[in-house]
C-alpha positions, 0 to 999 in steps of 0.5 A: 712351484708346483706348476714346474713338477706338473711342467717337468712330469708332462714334458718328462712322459712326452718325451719318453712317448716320442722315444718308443715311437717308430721313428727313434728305434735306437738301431745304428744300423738304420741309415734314415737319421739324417731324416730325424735330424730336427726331431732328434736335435728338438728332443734333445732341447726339450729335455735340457730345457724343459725337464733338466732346466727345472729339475731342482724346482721339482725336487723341491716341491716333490720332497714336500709330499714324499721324501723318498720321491725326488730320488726315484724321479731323478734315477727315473729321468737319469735313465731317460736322459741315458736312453737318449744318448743311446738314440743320438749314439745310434744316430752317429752323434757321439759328441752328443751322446757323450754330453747327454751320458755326462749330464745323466750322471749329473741328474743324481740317480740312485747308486745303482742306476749310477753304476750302470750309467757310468758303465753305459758312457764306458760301453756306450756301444752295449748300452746301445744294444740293452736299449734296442732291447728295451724298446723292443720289450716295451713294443711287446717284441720280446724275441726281438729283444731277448734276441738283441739282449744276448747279443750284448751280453757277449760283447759286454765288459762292464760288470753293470751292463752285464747285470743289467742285460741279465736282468731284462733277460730274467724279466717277467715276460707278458701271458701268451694265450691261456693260464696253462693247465693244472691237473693230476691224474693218480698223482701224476700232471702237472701242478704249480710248486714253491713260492719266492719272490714275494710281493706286497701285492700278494704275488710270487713266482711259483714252478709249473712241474711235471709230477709223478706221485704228487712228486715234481719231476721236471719244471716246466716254467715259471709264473707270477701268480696270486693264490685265490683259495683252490684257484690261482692268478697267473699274471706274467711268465716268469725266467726258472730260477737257478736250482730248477734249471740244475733239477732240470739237468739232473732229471735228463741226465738220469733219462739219457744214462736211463733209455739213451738218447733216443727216449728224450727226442720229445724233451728237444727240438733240433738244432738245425731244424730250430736254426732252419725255422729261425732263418725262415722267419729272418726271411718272412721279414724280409719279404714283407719289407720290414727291413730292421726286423728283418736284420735283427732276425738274421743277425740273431740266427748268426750269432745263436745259430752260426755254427749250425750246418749253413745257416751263418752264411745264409743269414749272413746274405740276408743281412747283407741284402737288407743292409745295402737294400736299406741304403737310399738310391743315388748314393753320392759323396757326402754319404758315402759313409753310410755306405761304410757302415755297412761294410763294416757290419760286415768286417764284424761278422764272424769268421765263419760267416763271411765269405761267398755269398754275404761277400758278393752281395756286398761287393756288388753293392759296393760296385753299384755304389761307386757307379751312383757317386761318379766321378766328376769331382776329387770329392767324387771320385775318393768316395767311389775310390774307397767303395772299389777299394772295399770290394776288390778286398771281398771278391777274387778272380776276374771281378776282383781284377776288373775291381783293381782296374776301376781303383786304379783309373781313379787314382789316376784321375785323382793324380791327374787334378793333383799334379800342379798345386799338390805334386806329392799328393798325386805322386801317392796316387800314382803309385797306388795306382800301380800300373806302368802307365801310372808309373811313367806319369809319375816319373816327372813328379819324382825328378821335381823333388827337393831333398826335403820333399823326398823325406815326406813321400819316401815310401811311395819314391821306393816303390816307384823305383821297384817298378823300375823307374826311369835311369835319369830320374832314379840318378836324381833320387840318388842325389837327393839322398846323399844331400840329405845323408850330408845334411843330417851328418852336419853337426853345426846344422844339428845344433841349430835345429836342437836349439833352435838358435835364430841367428844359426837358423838364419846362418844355416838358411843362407848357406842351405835355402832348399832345406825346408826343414831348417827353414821351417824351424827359423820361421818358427823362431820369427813366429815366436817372436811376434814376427808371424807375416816375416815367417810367413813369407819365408815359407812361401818362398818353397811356393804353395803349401802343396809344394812344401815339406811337411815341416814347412807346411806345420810352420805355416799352420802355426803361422796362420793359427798365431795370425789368427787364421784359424780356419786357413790353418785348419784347412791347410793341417787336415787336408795333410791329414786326411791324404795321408792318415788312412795309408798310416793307419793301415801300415800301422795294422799291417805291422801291428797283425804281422807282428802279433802273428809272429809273436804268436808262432814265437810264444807257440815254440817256447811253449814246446820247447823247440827254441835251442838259443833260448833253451840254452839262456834258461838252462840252470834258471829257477827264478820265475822273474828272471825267466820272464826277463829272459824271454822278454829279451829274447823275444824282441830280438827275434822280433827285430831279427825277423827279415820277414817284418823288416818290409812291413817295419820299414813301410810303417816307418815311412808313414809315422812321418804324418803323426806330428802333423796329427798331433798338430792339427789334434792341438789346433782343434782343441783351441778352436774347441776352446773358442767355439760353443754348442754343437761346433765346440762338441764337433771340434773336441770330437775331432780332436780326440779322434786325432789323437787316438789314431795316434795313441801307440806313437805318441805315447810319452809325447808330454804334448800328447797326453796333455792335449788329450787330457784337455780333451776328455775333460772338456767332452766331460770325461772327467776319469779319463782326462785325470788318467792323462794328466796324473800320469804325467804327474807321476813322472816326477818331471817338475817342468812337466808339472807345471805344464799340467798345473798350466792345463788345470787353470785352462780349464777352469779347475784352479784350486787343482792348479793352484795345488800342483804349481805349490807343489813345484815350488815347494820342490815336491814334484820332483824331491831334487833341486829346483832350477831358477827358471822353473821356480820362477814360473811356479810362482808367476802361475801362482801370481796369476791365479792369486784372488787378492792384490797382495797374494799375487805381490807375494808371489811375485815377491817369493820369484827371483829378483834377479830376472827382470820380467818379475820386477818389472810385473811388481812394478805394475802390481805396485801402480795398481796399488797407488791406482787404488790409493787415488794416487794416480801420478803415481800409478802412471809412473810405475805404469810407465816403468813397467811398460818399458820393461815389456809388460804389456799389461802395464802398457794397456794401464798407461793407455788408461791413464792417458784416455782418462786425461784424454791424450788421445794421441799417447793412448793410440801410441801406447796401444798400437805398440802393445797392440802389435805384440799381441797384446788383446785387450790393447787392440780391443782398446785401440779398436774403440778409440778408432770407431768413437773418433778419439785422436782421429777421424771415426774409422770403424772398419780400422775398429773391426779390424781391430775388435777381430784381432782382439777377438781372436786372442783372447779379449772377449770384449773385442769379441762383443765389440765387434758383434756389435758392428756385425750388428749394426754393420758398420765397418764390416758387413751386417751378419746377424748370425755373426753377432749372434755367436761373438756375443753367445761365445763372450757370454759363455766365456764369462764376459757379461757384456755378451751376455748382455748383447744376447739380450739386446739380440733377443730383445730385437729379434736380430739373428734369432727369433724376438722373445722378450723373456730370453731377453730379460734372461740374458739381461737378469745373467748379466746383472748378476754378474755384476755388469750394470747396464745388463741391471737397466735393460732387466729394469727396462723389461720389468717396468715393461712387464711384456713377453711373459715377464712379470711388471715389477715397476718398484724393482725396476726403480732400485735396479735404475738408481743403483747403476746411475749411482754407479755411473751407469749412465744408461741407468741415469737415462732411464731414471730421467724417464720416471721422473718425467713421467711421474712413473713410480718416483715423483713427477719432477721434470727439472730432475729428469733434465738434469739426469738426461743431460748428466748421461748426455755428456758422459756420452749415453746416446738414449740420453741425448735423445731424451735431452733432445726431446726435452729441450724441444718441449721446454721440459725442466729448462728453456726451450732449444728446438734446434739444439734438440734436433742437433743431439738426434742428429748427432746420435742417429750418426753414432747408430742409435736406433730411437735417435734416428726415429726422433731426428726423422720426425725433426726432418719431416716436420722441420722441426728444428731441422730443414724439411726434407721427407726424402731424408725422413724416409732414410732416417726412419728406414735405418731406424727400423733396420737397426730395430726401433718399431716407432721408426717402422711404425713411422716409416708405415705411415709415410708410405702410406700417405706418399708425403714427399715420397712414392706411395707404396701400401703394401710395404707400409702394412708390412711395416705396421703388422712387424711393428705392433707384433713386435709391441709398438701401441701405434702400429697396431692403431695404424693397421686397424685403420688400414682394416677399417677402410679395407686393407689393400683394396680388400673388403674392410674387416671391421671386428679385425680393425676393432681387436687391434684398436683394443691391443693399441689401448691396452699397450697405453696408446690413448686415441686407440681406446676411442676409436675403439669404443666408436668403431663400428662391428660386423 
């Protein structure tokens, strides 16, 4: 125990010296992080896994020597875990930052670091800046510091952070030079008065004055002091408190009314001559090539300094110098961001310091920039686009002409690639271009249009035709407009839209097959009911995705993501995004600035009275209520009335078309989110909040809006913020939308929450009005679901109206597992079977069962393929194993992948591993040990013990990440608490090991092998078997090992007919049967077990119980070796290495020995002392190496190498 405080203080003090290093200076305006990647990302895992890991171990062993320690430590590595989340927030991590802010909290600090951290995850952006200055501080840079702390101390908005600055600005500060001088001369000096702040080390803070007559006149300053008799201490300068600041006030004001002005020039410096020295120093940094200091020198002249003669414009040029000269040369596309960045440093800039020369330095940059990217690529050339763009917006005159010019060639060249496969993406391009040629070009674009693409690119067709487009195809946009105004006239086809009804879609389809829009919604219709490839190629009768509407192209995300295409729905959602979200938002602030100006200038003339109409609304009017209520209302007619907004209004309104696309692919992130794990599944709640707060204004009060963004708060561990969304909603008093949220709740694992809002709909308080039948009904079907015992969810169940045939029939399933339960299977299948004709896939995946059980292969495949087909997970996981072990079939393992990929993909986590597994393997799919690694990672951490149980298998191999036996048996360990009993024999497997830094427990190991055998663990039973033959912790007894090896055997355990196999050829516990031996290890080599490969090779090369064949040994023992068995390695070594059957190759057969014995095999490291002894590979012979491995293949049990080490000889 004591061990974990010494491990979490070491690695504690080494991380907070890694973090005041150079390297991690947390200033978002560096543009090196990507160079600190893995240093940063390794930080980070230091902290979680050797400080956070521990931390509760610590505490315990701290509490034993000091009560009050474990709560400084916590606040202590609270802020330390903060101050590394300010880092990664520098660094442009924020996914990471907001976990890292989120577990900070969760350390436990003391009340008022928590306030702070609270206020830090708020504000993270101030928090950065009090960080910086910290850093600084530690370094001793305290200019640089006190200079980045005032700063933040205007931008911030949370009380705490405020204090916090204030704080460090107060702070003692180190002793510059000498202790200043004390003395009085007739009365009159300087000397120290008063005392505050005492300390138990006997220090205080005590005034250096100037005296006249003993009398203090004016303060000077402050010191910590201690006190020796007739001399003083002087141990850091101190902040002046507040009384001597006003005394200060007071004395000078007296002087000024006293002598004027003139006579108190020596009490002040200058403004401009202080804000001149300030500049010149911001300057000398430059120089000398210290770029950071250097900018946060300038940056504090512009914000100190600003208003002082020319020096904000001066500082402001500087700035811009050092941030674009910081930017590394050749900048190409997939940086272009940091580029960016440092317009928008400029963007930040006060008014009074941008313009003229900051402008040019930047606009130039940005023009270099663009030149370095190119454009050979779209990538390329929408990158440099966003650069020119950028600086044409700073410069004027001819630069910015020659700047439009540039912009407008690449929007071309852009159209140009566009064109064919994305006609109205390159339509936009054109337009934005703006010159006539553009407009000609796009003049084609415009006559290919349908009515229901002309919706989606509306805006750029008007300022196609105010450019005077070509009569013809202006006569076709006519046209289409007077299709689409008799479409949204037509009350039949409104009526199939609103309701969605499939058989007036399909109606409405055949009458109107261009209109894409009543399209999308019958493929929408096919899509939920299981018909996803019919909807599908529905759409692609529109032809590419880039040739549909906007609602053909959400139906075929929808589609993609309900096939579980995922990534192909992604890609299709956010490439509509990213084309046409930026135009969105910039129309959104053009009209939110235009609209907030005239507000302004409305407000302006109320105030003086020059408003006639709504002068004469007020007249007579005292109520300051109504008043209010008055202006309200005459304000937004004003606003509406506006023909000067009416453009900007309209050219908005053109764009909100995007948002629902938005808010699909902001949804679509978060299921993936919900799938993905680590770092992915932080980028994708990332994205998906960004999404949807680039859309927040428009969505407001969209119910799937505010659902979706509360999943996402709560998910990133932003609990108050996911809270708001969803109470609000709560609040509404809608008991549908109630349930929605009661639904979101149980996603995400907070059931009690969910459990409290459904029994509240039920119950009929959400709303205190009457509850209809469907919503009562899906109240308790949720609370069904949640029920933690059979007979709660058959209450529930019970409690739902009868009437409806889908409750009936789930209460016959509940019922079934009730008789499955009783032993009474006839029975249960019964009920099973009349569930599953009533639709209850749950129940069909039962009957299936029971048809496996009586081993009616051809019934469980039927009952499976049906339920399979309805997308039913669990069925196709089901399925899939049926197909890869052979049952009611040939083996078929890329039909079971298939399969296993499906149930993945909706939800099984079984199917998941199951398919990990073959990853693994590389059976039915190709092998990807990166793959495997993930299914299993993602089954494990979704609460499926299986995964976890895989991992360890992974670990334990080294397949897909580097071999550690102990993460192995920590899997293993997690697994078995988890109740999974072959996660409970691989931990006991590592005990009786006692290897990789885990300890050897062979007594535990014995009880963890009998337990899962007794449960039918047959793996358990193998391994059990294995002790008995050896007389390894229970008793020698080789008859009973037999019958454990053949009881796993025919239960289907695979290691146990291994074992069964070596015994039968040995005569060990029965007769002898060499051929029925080398049988099993044939027969469990095929179904990829890696040590039956091993022990059939050795059958082949030997022809024992098999024909000799080394060709095929060689093959045996390399898939062995491949699949992770070191004896097969070991032994495929030693067959290269003699050349018996095969071509001789040395050198691969010492590779085989050094993987082998470093991966724990006693007779590979025996072979490679061998190969030193006689010299390894023609070199000389190294006989001390051959001796040390001859010692570790003893000590690992291999017998002959303890001989060979006492005879061999040393140098």
């Amino acid at each position: 125990m004591a061990d974990a405080l010494d491990d979490v203080m070491q690695a504690f003090e080494a991380i907070g010296r890694e973090l005041d290093k150079p390297d991690f200076e947390p200033d978002a305006g560096r543009n090196d992080w990507d160079e600190h990647a893995d240093a940063l990302t390794e930080l980070r895992r230091r902290l979680e896994d050797e400080v956070l890991a521990h931390l509760d171990e610590a505490m315990k062993v701290l509490a034993t020597e000091n009560p009050a320690a474990p709560g400084n430590l916590r606040t202590s590595i609270a802020y330390l875990t903060a101050e590394l989340a300010a880092v990664h927030h520098a660094a442009g991590r924020k996914s990471a930052a907001d976990v890292l802010f989120a577990r900070a909290l969760r350390v436990g600090p003391d009340d008022g670091a928590r306030e702070e951290l609270e206020a830090a995850a708020r504000e993270p952006d101030v928090f950065l800046k009090l960080t910086h200055a910290r850093w600084h501080h530690r370094a001793s840079d305290f200019a640089a510091g006190d200079a980045i702390l005032r700063a933040a101390k205007r931008a911030a908005g949370e009380p705490a952070l405020e204090r916090a600055i204030r704080k460090s600005l107060d702070g003692p500060r180190p002793m510059g030079g000498s202790a200043p001088a004390l003395f009085r001369i007739n009365g009159f000096g300087f000397g120290l008065y008063g005392e505050r702040d005492r300390r138990p080390d006997g220090s205080y803070i005590a005034t250096y004055a100037l005296s006249a007559l003993w009398v203090p006149v004016l303060a000077i300053g402050a010191y910590r002091v201690v006190s020796q008799g007739n001399r003083y201490g002087f141990l850091a300068k101190e902040r002046l408190s507040t009384f001597a600041k006003g005394w200060n006030f007071a004395v000078l004001g007296a002087i000024v009314l006293a002598i004027g002005w003139g006579a108190i020039g020596s009490y002040l410096d200058s403004p401009s001559r202080r804000a001149g020295i300030a500049l010149e120093e911001a300057r000398a940094f430059e120089d000398a090539g210290e770029a950071e200091r250097a900018a946060v020198a300038y940056q504090h002249v512009i914000d100190v300094w600003g208003s002082t003669g020319g020096n904000a414009t001066a500082a402001a040029a500087g700035l811009m110098r050092v941030l674009t000269t910081r930017v590394e040369a050749p900048l190409t596309a997939s940086r272009v961001d940091e580029a960016i960045r440092v317009a928008r440093r400029y963007e930040g800039l006060p008014d009074y310091a941008r313009g003229g020369e900051p402008a040019t330095v930047l606009s130039t940059a940005l023009g270099e920039w663009a030149d370095q990217i190119g454009d050979e690529d779209d990538a390329s050339r929408m990158a440099a686009l966003r650069l020119v763009d950028l600086g044409a917006e700073l410069t004027t005159g001819s630069e910015a002409g020659a700047l439009r010019a540039r912009s407008a060639a690449l929007h071309v060249a852009i159209a140009e690639s566009l064109r064919e496969e994305w006609p109205s993406e390159a339509l936009r391009h054109f337009v934005q271009a703006g010159t006539p040629e553009a407009m000609e070009a796009a003049t084609p674009l415009v006559a290919s249009l349908g009515p229901s693409t002309l919706a989606d690119v509306d805006a750029d067709v008007r300022a196609w035709e105010r450019a005077a487009g070509e009569p013809a195809a202006r006569h076709h946009v006519a046209q289409l407009r007077t299709t689409l105004e008799t479409w949204e006239a037509d009350a039949q086809r409104t009526l199939a839209l609103e309701t969605g009804d499939a058989e007036l879609l399909a109606s409405l389809h055949e009458q109107q097959p261009e209109d894409q829009e009543a399209g999308a919604a019958l493929a929408d219709a096919k899509r939920a009911t299981g018909e996803v490839d019919e909807a599908i190629a529905l759409l692609e009768t529109y032809g590419t995705p880039g040739r549909m509407s906007s609602y053909a192209q959400r139906s075929l995300a929808s589609c993609y993501a309900d096939g579980g295409r995922l990534p192909e729905a992604d890609a299709l959602l956010t490439r509509l995004v990213d084309a046409r979200l930026p135009a969105f938002q910039e129309a959104q602030q053009a009209f939110d600035a235009a609209t907030q100006s005239r507000v302004e200038s409305l407000v302006a003339r109320a105030r003086a009275g020059n408003a006639p109409s709504l002068n004469t609304r007020l007249e007579g009017v005292y109520d300051e209520a109504r008043t209010q209520e008055i202006f309200d209302v005459w304000l937004r007619e004003q606003i509406q009335a506006d023909a000067s907004l009416a453009e900007i209004r309209d050219a908005y309104g053109a764009q909100t078309t995007i948002v629902p696309t938005v808010l699909a692919l902001g949804t679509l992130k978060l299921r993936r989110a919900h799938d993905a794990t680590g770092d992915e599944r932080q980028a994708f709640l990332a994205d998906a909040e960004r999404l949807f707060l680039a859309i927040r204004q428009e969505a407001a009060g969209v119910p799937a809006y505010h659902l979706s963004l509360g999943q996402v708060y709560h998910r990133l561990g932003r609990t108050e913020e996911g809270e708001a969304e969803l109470r609000g909603l709560l609040e509404s008093g809608d008991p549908e939308m109630s349930l929605q949220v009661a639904g979101v709740y149980r996603e995400l694992g907070l059931i009690e929450r969910a459990r409290a809002v459904a029994t509240d709909v039920y119950d009929n308080r959400a709303s205190g009005g009457e509850l209809s039948e469907q919503l009562r009904l899906g109240a308790a079907q949720m609370m069904a679901l949640m029920a933690t015992t059979l007979d709660d969810r058959e209450m529930w169940l019970g409690r739902a109206p009868q009437d409806n045939p889908a409750i009936r029939n789930e209460l016959l399933g509940v019922r079934a597992e009730r008789a499955l339960r009783e032993r009474n299977p006839a029975e249960a299948s019964q009920l099973y079977q009349r569930a599953c004709a009533g639709d209850v896939m749950v129940a069909c995946t039962s009957v299936g069962r029971l048809a496996e059980d009586r081993e009616d292969w051809a019934e469980a495949r039927r009952v499976y393929t049906a339920s399979c087909q309805a997308n039913d997970a669990v069925a196709c996981t089901s399925l899939g194993l049926l197909f890869e072990l052979g049952r009611g079939g040939a083996e078929e393992p890329a039909r079971a992948a298939q399969l296993f990929d499906r149930g993945c993909t909706h939800g099984d986590l079984v199917g998941c591993v199951n398919l990990a597994v073959l990853a693994e393997d590389g059976r039915g799919v190709a092998r990807d040990l990166p793959r495997a690694l993930e299914l299993s990672r993602r089954a494990c951490e979704g609460g499926e013990m299986l995964g976890c149980n895989n991992l360890g298998l992974l670990h334990e191999r080294g397949h897909g990440v580097p071999r550690n036996l102990a993460n192995a048996a920590r899997e293993f360990r997690r697994a078995c608490e988890g109740d999974l009993q072959v996660g409970c024999v691989n931990l006991g497997v590592r005990l009786l090991e006692g290897r990789g830094g885990v300890d050897r427990d062979v007594a535990r190991a014995v009880t963890l092998f009998q337990t899962a055998c007794e449960a039918d663990e047959l793996y358990g039973c193998t391994r059990l078997g294995l002790l008995h033959r050896d007389g390894s912790g229970v008793r020698l007894d080789e008859r009973r090992a037999r019958q454990l090896f053949t009881r796993a055997c025919d239960g289907g355990d695979l290691r146990g007919c291994n074992s069964l196999g070596h015994a039968m050829q040995n005569g060990l516990g029965g007769p002898t049967d060499v051929d029925g031996g080398a049988r099993l290890f044939e027969t469990a080599c095929q179904r990829v077990l890696a040590e039956a490969c091993t022990s059939y090779g050795v059958a082949l090369l030997t022809g024992h119980g098999a024909p000799r064949h080394p060709g095929r040994a060689r093959e045996t023992f390399q898939r062995a070796c491949e699949r992770g068995d070191l004896l097969g390695c070991n032994n495929l070594g030693s067959l290269l290495e003699t050349g018996r059957g095969v071509r001789r190759d040395p050198y691969e057969a010492v590779r085989l020995y050094q993987l082998a014995c470093e991966g724990g095999e006693a007779r590979a490291c025996f072979n490679l002392g061998r190969a030193h002894e006689r010299g390894l590979l023609g070199a000389a012979p190294n006989l001390a190496a051959a001796q040390g491995l001859y010692r570790r293949a003893c000590e690992m049990g291999y017998t002959s190498a303890c001989s060979r080490e006492a005879a061999a000889p040393t140098e």
